[in-house]
Structures are given as structure tokens and as C-alpha cells.
C-alpha positions in Angstrom: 24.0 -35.0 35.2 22.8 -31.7 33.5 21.4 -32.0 30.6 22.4 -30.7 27.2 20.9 -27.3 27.0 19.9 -26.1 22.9 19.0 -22.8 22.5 16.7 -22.6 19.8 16.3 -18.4 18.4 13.0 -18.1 16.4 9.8 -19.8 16.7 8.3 -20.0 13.0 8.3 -23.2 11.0 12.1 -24.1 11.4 12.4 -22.8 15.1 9.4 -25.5 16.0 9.8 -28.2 14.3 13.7 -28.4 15.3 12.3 -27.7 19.7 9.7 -30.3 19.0 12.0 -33.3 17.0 15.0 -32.7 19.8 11.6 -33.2 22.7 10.1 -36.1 21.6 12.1 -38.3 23.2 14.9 -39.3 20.9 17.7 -37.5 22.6 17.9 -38.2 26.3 18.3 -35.4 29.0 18.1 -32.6 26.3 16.7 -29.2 27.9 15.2 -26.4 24.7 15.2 -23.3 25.2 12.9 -21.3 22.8 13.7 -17.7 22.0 11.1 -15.5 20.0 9.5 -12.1 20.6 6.0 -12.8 19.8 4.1 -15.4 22.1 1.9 -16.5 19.3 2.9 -18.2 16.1 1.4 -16.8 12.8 0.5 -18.4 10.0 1.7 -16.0 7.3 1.4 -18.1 4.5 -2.0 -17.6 4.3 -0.9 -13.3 4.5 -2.4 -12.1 1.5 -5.9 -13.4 1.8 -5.4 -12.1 5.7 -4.7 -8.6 5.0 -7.0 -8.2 2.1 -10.2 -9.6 3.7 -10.6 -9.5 7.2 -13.9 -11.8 7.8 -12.1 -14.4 5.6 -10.6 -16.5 8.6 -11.1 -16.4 12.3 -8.1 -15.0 14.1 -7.5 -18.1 15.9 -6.6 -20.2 13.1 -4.0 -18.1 12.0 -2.3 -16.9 15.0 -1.9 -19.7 17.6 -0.5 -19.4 21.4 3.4 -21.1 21.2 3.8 -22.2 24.7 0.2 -24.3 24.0 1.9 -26.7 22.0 4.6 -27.2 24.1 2.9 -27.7 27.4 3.4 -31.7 27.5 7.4 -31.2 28.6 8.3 -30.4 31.6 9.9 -27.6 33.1 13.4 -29.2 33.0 13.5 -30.1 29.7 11.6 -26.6 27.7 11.7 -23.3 28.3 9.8 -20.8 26.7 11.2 -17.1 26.3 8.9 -14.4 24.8 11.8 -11.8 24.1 14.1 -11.1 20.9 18.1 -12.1 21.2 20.1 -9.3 20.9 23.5 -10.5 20.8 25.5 -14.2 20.3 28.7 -14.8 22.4 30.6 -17.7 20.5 33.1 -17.8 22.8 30.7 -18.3 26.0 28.2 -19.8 23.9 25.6 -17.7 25.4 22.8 -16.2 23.8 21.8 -12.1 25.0 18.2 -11.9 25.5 15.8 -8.6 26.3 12.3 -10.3 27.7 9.7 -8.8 26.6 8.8 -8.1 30.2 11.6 -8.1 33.0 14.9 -7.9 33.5 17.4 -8.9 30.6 19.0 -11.7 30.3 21.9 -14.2 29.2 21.2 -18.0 28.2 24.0 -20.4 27.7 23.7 -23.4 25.6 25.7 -26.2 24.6 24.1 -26.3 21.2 23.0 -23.1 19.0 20.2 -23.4 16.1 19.2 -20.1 14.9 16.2 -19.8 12.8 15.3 -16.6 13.1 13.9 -15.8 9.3 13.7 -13.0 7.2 11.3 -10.1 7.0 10.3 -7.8 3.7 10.0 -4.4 3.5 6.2 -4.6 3.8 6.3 -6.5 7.4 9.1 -3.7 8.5 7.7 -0.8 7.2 11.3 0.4 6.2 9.7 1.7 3.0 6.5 3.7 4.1 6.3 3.4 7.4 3.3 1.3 7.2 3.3 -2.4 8.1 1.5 -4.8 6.2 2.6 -8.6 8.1 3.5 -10.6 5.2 5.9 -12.1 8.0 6.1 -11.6 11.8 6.5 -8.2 12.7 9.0 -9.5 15.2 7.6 -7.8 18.2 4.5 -9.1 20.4 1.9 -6.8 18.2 1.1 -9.5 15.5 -2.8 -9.1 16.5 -2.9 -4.6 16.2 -0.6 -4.5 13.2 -3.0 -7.7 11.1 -5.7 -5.4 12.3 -4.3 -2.1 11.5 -3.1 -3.2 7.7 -6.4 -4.5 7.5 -7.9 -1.0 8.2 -5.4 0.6 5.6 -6.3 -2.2 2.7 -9.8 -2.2 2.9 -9.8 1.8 3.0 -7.2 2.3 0.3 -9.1 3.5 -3.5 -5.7 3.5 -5.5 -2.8 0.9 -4.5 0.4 0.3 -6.3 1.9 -2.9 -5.4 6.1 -3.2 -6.2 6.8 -6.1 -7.2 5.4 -8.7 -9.1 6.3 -12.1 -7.9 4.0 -14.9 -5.6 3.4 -12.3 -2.6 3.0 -9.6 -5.4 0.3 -11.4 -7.6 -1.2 -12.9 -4.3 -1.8 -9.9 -2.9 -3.1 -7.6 -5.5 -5.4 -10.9 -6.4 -7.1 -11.3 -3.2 -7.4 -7.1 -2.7 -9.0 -7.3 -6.3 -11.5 -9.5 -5.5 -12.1 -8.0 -1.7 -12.8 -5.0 -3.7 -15.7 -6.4 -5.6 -17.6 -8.5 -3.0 -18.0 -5.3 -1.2 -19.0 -3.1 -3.9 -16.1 -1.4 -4.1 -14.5 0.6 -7.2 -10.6 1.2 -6.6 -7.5 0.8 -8.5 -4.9 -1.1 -8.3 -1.4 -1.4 -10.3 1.3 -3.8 -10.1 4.8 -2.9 -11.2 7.1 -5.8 -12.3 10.4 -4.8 -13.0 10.7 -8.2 -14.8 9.5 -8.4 -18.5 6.7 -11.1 -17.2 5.1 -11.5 -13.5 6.0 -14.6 -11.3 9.4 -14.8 -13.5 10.7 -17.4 -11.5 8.4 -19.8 -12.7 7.7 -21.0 -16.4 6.7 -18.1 -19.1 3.1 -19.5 -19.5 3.0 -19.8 -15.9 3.2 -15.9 -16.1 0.8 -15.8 -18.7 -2.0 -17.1 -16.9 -1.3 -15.0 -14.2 -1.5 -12.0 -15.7 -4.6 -13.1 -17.5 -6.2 -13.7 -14.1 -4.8 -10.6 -13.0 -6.0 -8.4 -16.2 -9.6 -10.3 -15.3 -9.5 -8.6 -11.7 -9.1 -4.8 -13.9 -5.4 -4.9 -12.5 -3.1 -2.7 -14.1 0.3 -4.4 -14.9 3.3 -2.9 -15.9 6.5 -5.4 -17.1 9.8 -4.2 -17.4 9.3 -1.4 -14.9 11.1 -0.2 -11.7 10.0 1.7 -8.9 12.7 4.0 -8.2 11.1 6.1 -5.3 8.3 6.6 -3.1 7.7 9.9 -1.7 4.7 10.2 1.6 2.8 12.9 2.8 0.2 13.0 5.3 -0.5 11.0 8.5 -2.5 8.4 9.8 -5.6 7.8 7.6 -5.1 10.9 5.3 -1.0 9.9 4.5 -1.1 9.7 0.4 1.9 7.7 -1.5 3.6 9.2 -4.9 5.3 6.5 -6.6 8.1 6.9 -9.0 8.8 4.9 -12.0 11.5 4.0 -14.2 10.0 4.8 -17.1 9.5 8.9 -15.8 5.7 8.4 -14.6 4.6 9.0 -11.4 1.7 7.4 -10.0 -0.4 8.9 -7.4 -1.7 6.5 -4.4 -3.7 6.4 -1.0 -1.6 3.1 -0.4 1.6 1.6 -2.0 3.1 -1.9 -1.1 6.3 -3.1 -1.6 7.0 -7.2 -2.0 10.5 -7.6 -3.7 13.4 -9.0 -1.7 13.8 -11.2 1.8 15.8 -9.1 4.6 17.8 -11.3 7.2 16.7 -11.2 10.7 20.3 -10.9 11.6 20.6 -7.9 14.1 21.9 -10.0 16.9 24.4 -12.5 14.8 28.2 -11.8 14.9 29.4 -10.5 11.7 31.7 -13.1 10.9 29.0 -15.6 10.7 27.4 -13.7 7.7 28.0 -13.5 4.4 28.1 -10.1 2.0 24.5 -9.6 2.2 23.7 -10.6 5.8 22.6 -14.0 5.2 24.3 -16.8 7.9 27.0 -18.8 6.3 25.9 -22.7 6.4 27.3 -25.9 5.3 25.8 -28.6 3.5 25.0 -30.0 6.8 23.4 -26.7 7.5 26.0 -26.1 10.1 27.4 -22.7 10.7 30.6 -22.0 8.9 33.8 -22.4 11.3 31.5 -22.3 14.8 31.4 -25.7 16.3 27.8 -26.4 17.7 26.1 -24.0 15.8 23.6 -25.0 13.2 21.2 -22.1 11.2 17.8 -23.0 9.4 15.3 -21.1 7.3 15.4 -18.0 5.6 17.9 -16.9 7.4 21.0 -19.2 6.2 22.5 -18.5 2.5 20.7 -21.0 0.8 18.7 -18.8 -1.7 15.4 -20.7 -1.8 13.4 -19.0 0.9 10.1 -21.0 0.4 8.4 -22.5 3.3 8.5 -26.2 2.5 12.1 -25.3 2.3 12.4 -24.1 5.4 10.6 -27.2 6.5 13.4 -29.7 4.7 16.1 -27.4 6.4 14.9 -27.9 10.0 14.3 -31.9 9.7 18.1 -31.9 8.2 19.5 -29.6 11.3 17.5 -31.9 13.7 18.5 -35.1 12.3 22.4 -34.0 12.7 22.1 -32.6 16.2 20.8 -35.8 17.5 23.9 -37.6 15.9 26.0 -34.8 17.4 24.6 -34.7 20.9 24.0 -39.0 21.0 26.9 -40.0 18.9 24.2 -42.1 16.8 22.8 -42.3 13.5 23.9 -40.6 9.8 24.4 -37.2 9.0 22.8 -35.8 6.4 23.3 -33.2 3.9 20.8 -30.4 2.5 20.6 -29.6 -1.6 18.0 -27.0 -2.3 18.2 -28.4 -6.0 17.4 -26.3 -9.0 13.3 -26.9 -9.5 10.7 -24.7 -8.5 7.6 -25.8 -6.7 4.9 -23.0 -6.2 1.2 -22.5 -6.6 0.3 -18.7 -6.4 -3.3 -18.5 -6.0 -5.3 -15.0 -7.9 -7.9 -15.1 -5.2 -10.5 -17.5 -4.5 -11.7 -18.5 -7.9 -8.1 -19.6 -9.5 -4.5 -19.4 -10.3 -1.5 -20.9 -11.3 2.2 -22.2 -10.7 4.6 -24.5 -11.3 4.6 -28.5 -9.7 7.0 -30.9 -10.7 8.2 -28.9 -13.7 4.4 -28.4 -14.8 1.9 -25.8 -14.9 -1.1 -26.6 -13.0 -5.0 -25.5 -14.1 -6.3 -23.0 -12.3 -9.4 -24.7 -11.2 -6.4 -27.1 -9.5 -4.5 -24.2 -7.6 -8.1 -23.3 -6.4 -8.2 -26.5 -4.6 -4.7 -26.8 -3.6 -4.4 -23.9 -1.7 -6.3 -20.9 -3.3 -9.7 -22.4 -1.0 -7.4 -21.5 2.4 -4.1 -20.8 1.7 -3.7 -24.2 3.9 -4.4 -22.8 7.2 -5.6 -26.1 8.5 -2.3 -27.0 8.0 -1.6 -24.2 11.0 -2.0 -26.2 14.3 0.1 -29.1 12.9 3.1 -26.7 11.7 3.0 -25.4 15.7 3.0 -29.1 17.1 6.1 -29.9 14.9 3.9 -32.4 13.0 3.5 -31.1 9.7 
């Protein structure tokens, strides 16, 4: 009997923990197939520190090989492809997929999950051309374009940052402080075009971020827009001018944008997306009006794009495939709820946040995450254990 084939499309927090939960044995005669264009999984959470100081972490504990963790199945039952999907046939129920090397290539499947993220304006360079990898860059490059925004960050004496929520204060904290252990005198601004940073979370949240922030000689500017960047130059000599809402223009060797989340949604059918490209989903984080489709992540409509919401999504898509493919067990439904959990470190020595409708001390976001931005947590997110 052949088995019952799911293609799985992305290979980031969702993507593995759904391949691994339908392998471990709970679902008889399942094969996975695993689509993703990079062959190593990143651990971007830990981004900001990344970028910002290069010696901080080795490599190797933040981008991990995928097919490693995977290489207790067998053959017949996973299937790793390093390549991006580049179309979805609903009607065949076959997935499009260009390798990364060799011929394309079309996958069928009786079961779909896509989880194939977002990305920001940063990690796409749609903005300035330049890529810093807040997320995957979605090609097999992770390694030269870590190493190239490293290049740009630690060379960079004036740096606007747009946008003033977690990545936002993250980043401009740990660039601060890079800037200091080396000696370093640069400036750095970060525009908010809220009237507080990290709005999302409670207003003295914000306040003790910016205090941090203000601590770290970081300019901040509430209740302002950027309303265009303009860049000359190439390579290491390109220069940024940055346009603001209220009529100034700032001058800068380096500007990076953080606002918004952009759908990786190039090869999904349009009827499966809503107005602003994000997959329709159900409560049971199936996809609207496809049978045998389920979506995950980022990348479904469900506005909370926070990791250890991803991570709820893909234990609630892989519960309901199981009782879809064995006919056994409960269904269960996925509510994103209404409170915020987030600790946003201001480099190493602090930060702040929001935990169970509380603001935490910054000497206890310094030992939640601000100490590693919980990269040891890496290896277990890639063996579906975490």
C-alpha cells in the first residue's frame, strides 16, 4: 500500500515541528516531503545580536544543517528538497518545485501544510537593496548575506533604524552597545511613527525601553514617519538619505527598515489569500474551501506573528492531520487570544516586556533571553522537540 504522501513547504519552526510530529511514529505509512530553499535552518530569533556583533555566537549554533535532524527516517518515509516551490496545483494536488540544483520538478501529495513564513523589508532588501537576515533570505546564501550585513553594521558611523518595535529596539540596542566595546563613536536614530516605542506592549513597558535606549546615546523620534529613502553610491561607499514626516532629512552610511511582516506567498494560488496576501485559515488552521490543505506560521491570517505562536500553530495543524489521515483522536481549534507575551532585550545588560500582563525588570529580561537570545534552544527547535 503506498503511503500517504504530505508535502510540507518551509522548513523554519512550523515546517519542522509539523515533518517531525507526522514521523515519529504516530501515523502509520506516512511519507514527508520537506520543501525549503536553504539546506540549513537559522535561528533568527537570536538576529539582532547576530548582525550587530559578529564574535558573539559561533556560526554553528545558529545555522544548523536540516537534513541532520532528519537522518533517523528512512528513505521511504522523508524526503528532503533543498529548492523553493514555485507554484500549487489544487486540482492535481501537486506542489511545482525549482531544486536548487537539477532539473525542476513536480511533487504530489495527498496532504498540503504550507509554512512557508514571512520576510521584512530588511531580509529582502526591497527597500535599500541591502539585506540584513532578520529572517531567511529564502535562498541557500544564509552564511554570505549574515556575513555581508555583518560587514555593513560594524562599518556603518550614522544608522537610522525605521521602526520602533521588538526588532527595532533589539537591534539599535545591541548595535549600541557593539559600538562601545570596540571603541567606537557612531550614531544611531530610531524613528517610531508611534507616539511611544514597542507600542504593542504596555506604556511603561515603552518607557523603560526608551530609557535603556536613551542610556545607549540613541536618538529616538515618536510620532514620526519615514516617508522615503533615497541611495547613492555602491558597495562600501553607498550613503542613505532618509526622509521624514516631519520635513527633516537625515543623512546616513546605513539605514534599516523593521516595520511590517511580508507573506512568503509567491507560489500560492490567489484564491487562497486574503486582501493583503496572507493564507486564509480556519480555526482548525485549515485552508479556506481546499480540502487537505492546512497553513501554519506567519504565513496564515492570524495576525500574531510571534514565534511561540508559530510554535502553537504547528502542534494544532499536526494534531488535526493525524485525525484526518488515521481517523483517530479530537480536533482541535487555534485562538491566538488577545494578550501579549514578549521580552525585548536592549543588549546584553537589560531590557524589558510584557509576561502575563506584567512588565518584567530588566535585570529579568537579561536572564530570560537578553544573555543568548535562547540560541541553546536552536538544536531542539530543528529536532521538533522544543
Amino acid at each position: 500500500m503506498a503511503p500517504t504522501t504530505i508535502a510540507v513547504i518551509g522548513a523554519s519552526y512550523t515546517g519542522l515541528h509539523v515533518a517531525h510530529s507526522l514521523l515519529n511514529g504516530s501515523v502509520p505509512n506516512v511519507k514527508v516531503v520537506l520543501i525549503n530553499p536553504s539546506t540549513s535552518f537559522y535561528w533568527n530569533i537570536a538576529a539582532p545580536r547576530i548582525v550587530a556583533k559578529p564574535k558573539a555566537f559561533p556560526s554553528n549554533q545558529y545555522l544548523l544543517p536540516i537534513k541532520e535532524a532528519f537522518a533517523k527516517y528512512s528513505s521511504d518515509s522523508f524526503e528532503f528538497i533543498a529548492g523553493t516551490a514555485t507554484g500549487i496545483d489544487t486540482a492535481s494536488k501537486s506542489v511545482a518545485v525549482t531544486p536548487n540544483a537539477g532539473d525542476a520538478r513536480t511533487v504530489t501529495y495527498d496532504y498540503l501544510v504550507i509554512a512557508s513564513g514571512s520576510t521584512t523589508a530588511a531580509s529582502n532588501g526591497s527597500v535599500t537593496g541591502s539585506l540584513i537576515p532578520f529572517k531567511p533570505s529564502n535562498h541557500d546564501d544564509i552564511q554570505d548575506v549574515i556575513e555581508a550585513s555583518q560587514q555593513q553594521i560594524s562599518g556603518a558611523k550614522e544608522i537610522v533604524i525605521g521602526g520602533a518595535g521588538p526588532i527595532g529596539v533589539e537591534v539599535a540596542g545591541e548595535i549600541a552597545e557593539a559600538a562601545e566595546q570596540r571603541g567606537n563613536n557612531i550614531s544611531i536614530t530610531l524613528v517610531s511613527a508611534t507616539d511611544r516605542v514597542l507600542s504593542m506592549l504596555k506604556p511603561s513597558a515603552s518607557a523603560n525601553a526608551e530609557k535603556l535606549l536613551r542610556q545607549k546615546k540613541i536618538k529616538v523620534l515618536n510620532s514620526t514617519r519615514v516617508s522615503g529613502v533615497e541611495v547613492s553610491g555602491e558597495g562600501s561607499s553607498k550613503a542613505w538619505t532618509v526622509s521624514l514626516s516631519n520635513g527633516e532629512k537625515i543623512s546616513a552610511d546605513l539605514y534599516i527598515p523593521t516595520t511590517g511582516a511580508l507573506p512568503n506567498n509567491s507560489f500560492i494560488p490567489a484564491d487562497l489569500l486574503d486582501q493583503d496576501g496572507w493564507v486564509k485559515v480556519d480555526k482548525e488552521l485549515r485552508v479556506s474551501s481546499v480540502e487537505g490543505i492546512y497553513a501554519a506560521g506567519d504565513i496564515t491570517n492570524n495576525s500574531m506573528r510571534l514565534s511561540f505562536k508559530a510554535m502553537e500553530q504547528a502542534k494544532i495543524a499536526s494534531n488535526n492531520l493525524k485525525v484526518d489521515i488515521t481517523g483517530k483522536g479530537d480536533r482541535k481549534s487555534y485562538d491566538q487570544g488577545e494578550n501579549v507575551m514578549m521580552v525585548v532585550p536592549v543588549g546584553e545588560s537589560g531590557g524589558t516586556g510584557q509576561v502575563f500582563g506584567m512588565v518584567p525588570f530588566s535585570f529579568m529580561v537579561k536572564m530570560i533571553k537578553g544573555r543568548d537570545y535562547f540560541i541553546s534552544k536552536a538544536s531542539g527547535a530543528l529536532a521538533g522537540t522544543a
